[in-house]
C-alpha positions in Angstrom: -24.2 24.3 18.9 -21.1 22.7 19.6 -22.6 19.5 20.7 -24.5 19.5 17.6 -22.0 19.8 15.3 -20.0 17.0 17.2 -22.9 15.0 16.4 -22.6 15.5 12.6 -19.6 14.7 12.4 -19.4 11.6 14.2 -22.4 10.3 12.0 -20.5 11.6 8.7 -17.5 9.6 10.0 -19.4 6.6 10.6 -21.2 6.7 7.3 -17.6 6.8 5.7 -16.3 4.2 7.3 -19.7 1.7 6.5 -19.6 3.0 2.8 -15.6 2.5 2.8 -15.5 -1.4 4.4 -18.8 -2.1 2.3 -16.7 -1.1 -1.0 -13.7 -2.7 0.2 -15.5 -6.3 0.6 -17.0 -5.6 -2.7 -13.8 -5.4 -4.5 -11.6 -8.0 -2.4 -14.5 -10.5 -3.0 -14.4 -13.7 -4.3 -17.7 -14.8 -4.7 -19.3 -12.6 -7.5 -18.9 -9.1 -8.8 -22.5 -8.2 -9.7 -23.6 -8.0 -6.3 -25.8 -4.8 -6.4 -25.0 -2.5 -3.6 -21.2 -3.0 -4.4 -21.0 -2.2 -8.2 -23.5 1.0 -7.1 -20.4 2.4 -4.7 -17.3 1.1 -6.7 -19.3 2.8 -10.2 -19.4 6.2 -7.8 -16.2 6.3 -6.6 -13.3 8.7 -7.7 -11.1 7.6 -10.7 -8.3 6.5 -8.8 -9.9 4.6 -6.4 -12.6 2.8 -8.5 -9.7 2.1 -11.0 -7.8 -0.1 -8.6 -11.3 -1.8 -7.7 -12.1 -2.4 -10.9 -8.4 -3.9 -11.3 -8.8 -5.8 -8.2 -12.0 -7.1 -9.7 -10.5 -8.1 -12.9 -8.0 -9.8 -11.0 -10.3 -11.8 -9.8 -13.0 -12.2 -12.2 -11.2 -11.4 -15.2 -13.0 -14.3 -17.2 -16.6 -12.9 -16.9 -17.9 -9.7 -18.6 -17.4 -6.5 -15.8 -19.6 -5.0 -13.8 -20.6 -1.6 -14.6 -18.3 1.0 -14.0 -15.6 -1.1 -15.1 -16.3 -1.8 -19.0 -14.4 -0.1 -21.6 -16.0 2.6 -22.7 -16.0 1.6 -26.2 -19.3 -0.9 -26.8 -17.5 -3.9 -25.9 -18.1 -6.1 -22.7 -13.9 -6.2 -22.3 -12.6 -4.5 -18.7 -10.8 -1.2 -19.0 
C-alpha cells in the first residue's frame, strides 16, 4: 500500500508540474494568446494566479481583444 501511494503521488506531482510549465509558456509567450490549450488552463486557474497571467498577457498583447478568461466581465472585448 505504501508503494502505491508513492506512486500517486509522484504522478500527481508530475501532472502539476506539466500543467504549471505549460501555463507558464502560455502566459510569458510572445507569439499569440489564443493558443487553445493555454487559455483552457490560465481560464481555470485561481484568481490570483490567472489575474497576473491575464496581466502578463495584456502586457504583452494588450492591443488585441483577450482571450477568454481575461475580458471584463461587462460585454465589452476590453481586458480586466
Amino acid at each position: 500500500m505504501k508503494k502505491l501511494v508513492q506512486i500517486l503521488l509522484i504522478a500527481v506531482v508530475a501532472v502539476v508540474i506539466s500543467v504549471g510549465w505549460r501555463w507558464y509558456s502560455y502566459v510569458t509567450n510572445t507569439e499569440t494568446p489564443y493558443d487553445e490549450v493555454g487559455i483552457e488552463f490560465n481560464s481555470r486557474m485561481p484568481g490570483p494566479i490567472n489575474k497576473w497571467g491575464c496581466d502578463k498577457l495584456h502586457t504583452t498583447f494588450g492591443n488585441v481583444a483577450p482571450p477568454y478568461g481575461c475580458g471584463a466581465n461587462d460585454g465589452t472585448r476590453n481586458w480586466r
